[in-house]
C-alpha positions in Angstrom: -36.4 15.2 -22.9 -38.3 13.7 -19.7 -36.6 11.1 -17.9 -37.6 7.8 -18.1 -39.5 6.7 -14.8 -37.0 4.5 -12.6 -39.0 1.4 -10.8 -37.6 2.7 -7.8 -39.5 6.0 -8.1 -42.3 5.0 -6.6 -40.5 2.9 -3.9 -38.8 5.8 -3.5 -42.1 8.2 -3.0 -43.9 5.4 -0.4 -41.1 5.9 1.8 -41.0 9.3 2.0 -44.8 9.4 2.2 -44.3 6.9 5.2 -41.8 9.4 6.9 -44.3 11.9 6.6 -47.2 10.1 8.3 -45.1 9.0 10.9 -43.8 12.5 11.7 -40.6 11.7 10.5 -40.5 14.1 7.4 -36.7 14.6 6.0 -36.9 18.7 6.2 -32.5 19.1 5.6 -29.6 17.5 3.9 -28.3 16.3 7.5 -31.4 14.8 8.1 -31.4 12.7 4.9 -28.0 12.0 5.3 -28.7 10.6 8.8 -31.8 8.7 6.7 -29.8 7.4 4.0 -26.9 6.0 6.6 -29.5 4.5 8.3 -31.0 2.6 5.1 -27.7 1.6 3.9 -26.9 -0.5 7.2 -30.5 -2.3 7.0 -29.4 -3.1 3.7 -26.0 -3.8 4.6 -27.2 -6.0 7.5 -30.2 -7.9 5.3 -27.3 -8.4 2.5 -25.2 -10.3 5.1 -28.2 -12.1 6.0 -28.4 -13.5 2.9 -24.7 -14.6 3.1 -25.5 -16.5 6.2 -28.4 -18.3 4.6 -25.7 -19.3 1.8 -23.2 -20.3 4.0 -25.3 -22.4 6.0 -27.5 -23.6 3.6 -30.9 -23.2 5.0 -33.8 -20.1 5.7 -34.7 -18.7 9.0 -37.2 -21.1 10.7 -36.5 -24.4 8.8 -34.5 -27.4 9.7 -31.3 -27.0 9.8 -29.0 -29.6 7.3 -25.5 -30.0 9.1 -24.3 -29.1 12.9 -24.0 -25.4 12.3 -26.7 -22.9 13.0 -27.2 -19.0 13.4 -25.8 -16.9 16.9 -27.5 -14.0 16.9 -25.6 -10.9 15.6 -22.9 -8.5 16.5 -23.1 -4.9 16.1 -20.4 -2.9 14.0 -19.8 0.2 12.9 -18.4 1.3 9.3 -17.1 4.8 8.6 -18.7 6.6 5.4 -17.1 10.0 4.0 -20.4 10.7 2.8 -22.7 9.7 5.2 -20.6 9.3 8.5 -21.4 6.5 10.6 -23.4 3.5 9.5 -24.4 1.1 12.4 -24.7 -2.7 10.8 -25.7 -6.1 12.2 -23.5 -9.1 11.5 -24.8 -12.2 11.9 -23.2 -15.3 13.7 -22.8 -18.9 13.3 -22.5 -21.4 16.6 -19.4 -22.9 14.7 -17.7 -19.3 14.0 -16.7 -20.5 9.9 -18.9 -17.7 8.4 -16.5 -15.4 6.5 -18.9 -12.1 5.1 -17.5 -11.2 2.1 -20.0 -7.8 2.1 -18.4 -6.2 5.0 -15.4 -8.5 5.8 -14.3 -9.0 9.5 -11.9 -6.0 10.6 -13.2 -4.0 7.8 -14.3 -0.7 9.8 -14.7 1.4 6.3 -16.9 1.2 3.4 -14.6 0.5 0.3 -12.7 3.1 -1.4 -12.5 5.0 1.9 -9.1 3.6 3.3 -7.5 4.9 -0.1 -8.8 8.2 0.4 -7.2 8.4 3.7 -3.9 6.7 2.4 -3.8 8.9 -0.4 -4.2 12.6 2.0 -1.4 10.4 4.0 1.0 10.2 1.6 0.9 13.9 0.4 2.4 14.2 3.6 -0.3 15.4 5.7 -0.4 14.5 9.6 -2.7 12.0 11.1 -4.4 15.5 12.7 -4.7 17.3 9.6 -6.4 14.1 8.0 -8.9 14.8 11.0 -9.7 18.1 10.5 -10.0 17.5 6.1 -12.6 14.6 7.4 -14.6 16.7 9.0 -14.7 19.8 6.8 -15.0 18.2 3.5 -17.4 15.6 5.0 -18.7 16.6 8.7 -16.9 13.3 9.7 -15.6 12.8 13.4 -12.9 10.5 13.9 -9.9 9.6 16.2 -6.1 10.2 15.1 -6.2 6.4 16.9 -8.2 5.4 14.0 -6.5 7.3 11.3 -3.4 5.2 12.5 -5.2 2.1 12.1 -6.0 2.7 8.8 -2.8 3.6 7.4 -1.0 0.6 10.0 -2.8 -1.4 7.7 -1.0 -1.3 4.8 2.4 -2.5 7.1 1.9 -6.1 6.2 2.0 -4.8 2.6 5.3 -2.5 2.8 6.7 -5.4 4.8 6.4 -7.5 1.6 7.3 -5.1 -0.9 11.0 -4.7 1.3 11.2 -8.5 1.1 10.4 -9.2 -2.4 12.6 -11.1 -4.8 14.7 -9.1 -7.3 15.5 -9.6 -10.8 19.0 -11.3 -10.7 21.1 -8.4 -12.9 20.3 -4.9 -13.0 22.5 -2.7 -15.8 22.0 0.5 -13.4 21.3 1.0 -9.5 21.2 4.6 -8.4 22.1 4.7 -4.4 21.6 7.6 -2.5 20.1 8.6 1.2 17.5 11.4 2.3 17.7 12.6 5.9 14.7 12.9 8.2 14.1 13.3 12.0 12.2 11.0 14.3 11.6 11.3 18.4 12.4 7.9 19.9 10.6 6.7 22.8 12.7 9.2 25.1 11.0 12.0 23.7 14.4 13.0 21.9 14.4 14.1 18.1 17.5 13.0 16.2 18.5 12.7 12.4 18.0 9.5 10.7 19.2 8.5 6.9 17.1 6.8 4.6 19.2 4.7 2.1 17.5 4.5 -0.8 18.6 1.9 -3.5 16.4 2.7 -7.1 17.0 0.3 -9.6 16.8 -0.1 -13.7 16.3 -3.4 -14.9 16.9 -4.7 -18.2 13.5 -3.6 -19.7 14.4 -0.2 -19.0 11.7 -0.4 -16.4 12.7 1.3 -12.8 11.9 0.5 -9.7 12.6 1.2 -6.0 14.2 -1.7 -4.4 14.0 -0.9 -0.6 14.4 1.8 2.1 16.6 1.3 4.9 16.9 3.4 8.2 20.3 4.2 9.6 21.4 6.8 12.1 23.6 7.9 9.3 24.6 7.4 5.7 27.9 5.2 5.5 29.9 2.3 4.1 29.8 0.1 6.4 25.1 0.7 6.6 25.6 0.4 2.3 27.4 -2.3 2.7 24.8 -4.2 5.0 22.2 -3.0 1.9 24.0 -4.6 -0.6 24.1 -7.8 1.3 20.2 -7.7 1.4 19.9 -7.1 -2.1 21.7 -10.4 -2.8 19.9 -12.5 -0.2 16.8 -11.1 -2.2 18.2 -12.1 -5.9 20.6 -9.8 -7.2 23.8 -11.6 -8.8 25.2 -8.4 -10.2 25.3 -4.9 -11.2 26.8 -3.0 -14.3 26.8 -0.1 -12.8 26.4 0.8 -9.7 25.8 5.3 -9.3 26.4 6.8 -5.8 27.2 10.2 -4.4 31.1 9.4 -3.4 30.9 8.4 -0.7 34.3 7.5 1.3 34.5 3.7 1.4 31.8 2.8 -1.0 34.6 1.4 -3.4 35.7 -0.9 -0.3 32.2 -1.9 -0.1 30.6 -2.3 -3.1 33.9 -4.6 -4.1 32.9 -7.0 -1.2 29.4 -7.4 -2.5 29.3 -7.0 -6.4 33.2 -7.1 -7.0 32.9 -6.9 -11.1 30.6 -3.7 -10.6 31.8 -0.2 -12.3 31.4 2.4 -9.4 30.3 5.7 -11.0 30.4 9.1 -9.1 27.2 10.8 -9.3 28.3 14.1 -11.6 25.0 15.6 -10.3 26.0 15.6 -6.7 29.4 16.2 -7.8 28.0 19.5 -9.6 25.9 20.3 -6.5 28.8 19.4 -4.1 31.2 22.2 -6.2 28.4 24.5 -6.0 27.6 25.0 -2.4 30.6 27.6 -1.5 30.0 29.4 -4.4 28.7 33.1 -4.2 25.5 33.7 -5.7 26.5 36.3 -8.7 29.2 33.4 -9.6 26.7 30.8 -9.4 25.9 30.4 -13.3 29.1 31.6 -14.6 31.1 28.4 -12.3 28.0 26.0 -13.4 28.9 27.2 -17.4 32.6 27.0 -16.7 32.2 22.9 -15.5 30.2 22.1 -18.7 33.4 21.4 -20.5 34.5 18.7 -18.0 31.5 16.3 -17.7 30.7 16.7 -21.0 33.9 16.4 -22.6 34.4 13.5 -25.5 36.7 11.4 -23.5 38.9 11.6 -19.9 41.5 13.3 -21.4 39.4 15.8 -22.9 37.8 15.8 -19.2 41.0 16.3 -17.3 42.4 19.3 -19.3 38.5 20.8 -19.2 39.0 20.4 -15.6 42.9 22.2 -15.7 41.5 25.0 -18.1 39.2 25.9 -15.1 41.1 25.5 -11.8 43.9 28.1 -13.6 40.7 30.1 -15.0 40.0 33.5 -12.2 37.2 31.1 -11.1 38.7 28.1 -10.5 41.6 29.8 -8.8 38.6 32.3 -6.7 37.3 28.4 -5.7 40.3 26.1 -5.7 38.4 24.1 -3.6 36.0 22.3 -6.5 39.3 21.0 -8.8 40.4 19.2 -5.5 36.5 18.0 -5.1 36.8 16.5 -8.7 40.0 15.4 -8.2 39.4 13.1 -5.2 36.9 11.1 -6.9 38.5 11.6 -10.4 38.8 7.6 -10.6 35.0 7.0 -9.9 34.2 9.6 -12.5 36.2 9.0 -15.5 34.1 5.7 -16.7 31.5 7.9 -17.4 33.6 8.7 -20.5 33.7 5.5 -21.7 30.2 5.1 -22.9 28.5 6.9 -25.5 25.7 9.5 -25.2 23.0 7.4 -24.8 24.4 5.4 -21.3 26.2 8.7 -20.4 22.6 10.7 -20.1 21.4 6.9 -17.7 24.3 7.7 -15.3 24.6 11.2 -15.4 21.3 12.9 -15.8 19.9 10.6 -12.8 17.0 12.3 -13.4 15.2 9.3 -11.8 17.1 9.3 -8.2 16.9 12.8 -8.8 13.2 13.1 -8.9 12.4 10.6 -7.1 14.2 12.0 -3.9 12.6 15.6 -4.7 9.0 14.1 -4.4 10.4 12.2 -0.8 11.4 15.5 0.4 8.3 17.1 -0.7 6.2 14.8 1.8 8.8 15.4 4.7 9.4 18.3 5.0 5.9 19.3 6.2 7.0 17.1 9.3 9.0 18.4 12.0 10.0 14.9 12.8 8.0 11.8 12.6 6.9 9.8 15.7 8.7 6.6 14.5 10.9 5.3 12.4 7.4 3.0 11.1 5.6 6.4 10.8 8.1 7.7 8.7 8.9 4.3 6.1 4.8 4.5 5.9 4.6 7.7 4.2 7.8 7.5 2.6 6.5 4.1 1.1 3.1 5.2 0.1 4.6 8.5 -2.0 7.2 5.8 -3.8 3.7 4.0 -4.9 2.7 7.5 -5.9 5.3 8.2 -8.0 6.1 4.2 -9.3 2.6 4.9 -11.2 3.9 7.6 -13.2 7.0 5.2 -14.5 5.1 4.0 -17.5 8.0 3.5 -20.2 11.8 3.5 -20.1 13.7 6.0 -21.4 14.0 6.8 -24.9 17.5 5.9 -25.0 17.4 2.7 -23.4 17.4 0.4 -26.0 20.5 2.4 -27.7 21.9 2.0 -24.3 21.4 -1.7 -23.5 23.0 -1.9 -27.1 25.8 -0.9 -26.0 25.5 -2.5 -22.4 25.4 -5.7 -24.2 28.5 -5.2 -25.9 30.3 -3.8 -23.0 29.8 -6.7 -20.7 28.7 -9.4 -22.4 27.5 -12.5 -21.2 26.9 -10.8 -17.7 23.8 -9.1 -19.3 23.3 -10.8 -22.5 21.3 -13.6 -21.2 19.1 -11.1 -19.2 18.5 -9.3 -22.7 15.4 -9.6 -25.3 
């Protein structure tokens, strides 16, 4: 079937036919590129004219209405990944009110382009490597300096996101760290810890709350976290799951004093695991099944006795002890059923969540900043929020049971 003729086709042919009497015939890609680029800036630039003429309310060469009148222009240049540089006039007013809305002031990309850049970013590639992908996908030369500028943009953005109110009860908050390096302005490279506080509200829906820098992970940093969180809206938390550490109990009381503290069995798991000799590694991970997913903390604690006098529990003495120390922070897990058991325990969430943070950092050595490193760490959280469509299938079993757990602290909150 032919193709019906476009009224541009012969607009289209005249230029071309133009070029070629003028000696300019287009004989490569690069050349039409350079062509094309060229157009799109005199279109650009007659586009913004015609804003102008809005904006001030008359036409070139007649009288003008009011006290303000055009200023010439001012040169810019935009970045294309297609066509590379595109050079475009912007015209001025005497008075300096005209906004363009076409190519906005600052803007120094043609839309759509920033996200690209955003989105090599936050699959953890360096401001360098987003140089050299620029120009071999697209022939495109640009600056780190301007790779920088683009993704400082979106600070303003990250700085809201840390700020922003919070719903005022959340049934679940998972709290947990990551550790990265960064050189400080003395050139030395040390270990940071990221505290990362990932929330479930009472739609089920989750939800990363904030990321805070520390030298390291402790109480006394969690408890400066949970502070914020109030200042920012939370009243309370049902239950709050963390990784054990010493003093959180301390801490967490001074904050959210009616919260239930629940050891993370995961890390718990992974904590009893990391002595362990590799042809013992499944037979120790069957032999704790009986313990975390015992009926009740009885159950639990004679699970846990059966295996620390078992050949493997006496071979690693060392993991009864580990359950044994934070024995009180893991037996409310037993009080729930299976539905709020596989919220707390699975952490699948924190879990995941953490392995697609580390995915993006480890490809760094260290980061330059701490702002370098809360960039990309923010823009792979908005990565992975979008795939956190719906709760989890057992969450309206488990809010059931929320509800009649704790009663008027969550009832209210509850559709």
């Amino acid at each position: 079937m032919r193709r019906t003729p476009d009224p541009f086709d012969k607009l289209a042919e005249q230029i071309l036919e133009d070029l070629k009497k003028s000696g300019r015939e287009i004989k490569s890609s690069g050349e039409a590129d350079d062509f094309m680029a060229h157009l799109l800036g005199r279109l650009l630039t007659k586009m913004l004219e015609g804003e102008m003429t809005h904006h001030l309310g008359y036409e070139k060469g007649q009288a003008r209405p009011g006290d303000n009148e055009r200023n010439g222009h001012s040169s810019k240049t935009l970045k294309s990944p297609k066509l590379g540089t595109i050079h475009v006039d912007v015209p001025r007013d005497r008075k300096g009110r005209f906004t363009p809305r076409i190519v906005p002031k600052h803007k120094r990309t043609l839309d759509g382009f920033d996200e690209k850049i955003l989105a090599l970013y936050a699959r953890g590639l360096t401001t360098r490597e987003i140089q050299g992908y620029l120009y071999d996908e697209y022939g495109m030369e640009t600056s780190a300096e301007f790779i920088s500028d683009v993704t400082d943009a979106i600070l303003p953005e990250l700085q809201k996101w840390q700020d922003r109110p919070l719903s005022p009860v959340y049934p679940v908050i998972f709290f947990d760290a990551i550790r990265i390096k960064t050189r400080g302005e003395n050139g030395v490279v040390t270990p940071r810890a990221v505290h990362i506080a990932l929330g479930v509200d009472t739609d089920g829906k989750k939800d990363v709350l904030g990321l805070w820098m520390a030298e390291n992970e402790s109480a006394k940093y969690w408890l400066k976290v949970f502070n914020e969180l109030k200042n920012r809206g939370v009243n309370d938390i049902l239950i709050a799951v963390t990784d054990g550490l010493k003093g959180m109990q301390e801490a967490l009381e001074t904050a959210f004093p009616k919260t239930m503290l629940q050891t993370c069995i995961v890390h718990l798991i992974r904590n009893s695991l990391k002595m362990v000799n590799y042809k013992d590694y499944k037979a120790v991970v069957a032999a704790l099944k009986p313990v975390y997913r015992a009926v009740n903390a009885e159950e639990a604690r004679q699970a846990l006795n059966d295996f620390a006098q078992s050949e493997l529990g006496k071979k690693y003495s060392y993991i009864e002890k580990i359950w044994l120390d934070a024995w009180d922070r893991v037996i409310p897990f037993f009080e729930f059923s299976p539905a709020v058991r596989r919220l707390i325990y699975t952490t699948n969430a924190i879990e995941s969540l953490n392995r697609d943070l580390r995915k993006v950092v480890k490809t760094r050595a260290s980061f330059p900043s701490e702002t370098a490193a809360l960039k990309l760490l923010y823009l792979a959280i908005r990565k992975v929020e979008r795939r956190w469509v719906r709760p989890s299938p057992y969450w309206k079993t488990a809010m059931r049971e929320l509800t009649i757990e704790f009663g008027d602290r969550i009832a209210p909150f509850f559709d």
